[in-house]
N, C-alpha and C positions, 0 to 999 in steps of 0.2 A: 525569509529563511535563506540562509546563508549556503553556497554552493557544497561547504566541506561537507561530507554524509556524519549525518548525529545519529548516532544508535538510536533504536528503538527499545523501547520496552520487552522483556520476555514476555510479559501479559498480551500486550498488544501483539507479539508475532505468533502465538500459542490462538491468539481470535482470529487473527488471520489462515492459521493452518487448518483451524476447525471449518471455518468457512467452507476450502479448498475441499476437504474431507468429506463432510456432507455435503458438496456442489450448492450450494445457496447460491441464487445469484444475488449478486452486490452492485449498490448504487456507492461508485466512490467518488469523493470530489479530491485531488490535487492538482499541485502546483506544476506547470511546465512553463519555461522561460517569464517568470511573473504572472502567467494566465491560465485562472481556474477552470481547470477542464473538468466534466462531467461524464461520466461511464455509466453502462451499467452491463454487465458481465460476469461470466467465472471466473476464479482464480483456479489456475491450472495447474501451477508451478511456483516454485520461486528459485533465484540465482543469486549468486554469491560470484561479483564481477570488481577487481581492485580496491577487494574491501568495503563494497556498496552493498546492501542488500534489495533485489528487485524483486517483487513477482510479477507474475504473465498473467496475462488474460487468454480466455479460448480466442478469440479474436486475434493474437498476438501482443496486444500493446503490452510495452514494459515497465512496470510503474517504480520508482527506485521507494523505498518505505518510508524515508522519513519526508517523502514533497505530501503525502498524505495527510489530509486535512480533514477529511469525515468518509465514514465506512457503514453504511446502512442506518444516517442519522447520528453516529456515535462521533464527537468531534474527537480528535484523538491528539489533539494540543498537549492534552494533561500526561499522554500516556508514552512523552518520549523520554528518555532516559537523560 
């Protein structure tokens, strides 16, 4: 995946909000510097930083949306824009 930020799906950030909304916690896998990191946490929040879109974990971590690779088993390849 390529550095530039690829939009994401409205589908896909509409599952991400619900997540947030009902506090599910989430097993996500994305990408950071080529190496797939493994979570599992709340989604707290999310931010809108130079055009990127992130959300937060209660933990703090910042996940930018489209390094995201699978969201509670769901691969989300198909779901970027």
């Amino acid at each position: 995946m390529a550095n530039k930020y690829q939009t994401v799906s409205c589908h896909f950030y509409d599952e991400l909000e619900a997540l947030a909304v009902k506090k599910v916690l989430s097993n996500i896998t994305y990408l950071e510097n080529e190496n797939e990191i493994n979570v599992e946490d709340l989604i707290v929040d999310f931010k809108t930083k130079n055009k990127e879109e992130f959300l937060i974990l209660k933990n703090g971590t910042q996940i930018r949306l489209d390094k995201i690779i699978k969201i509670n088993g769901i691969d989300t390849s198909n779901l970027k824009c």
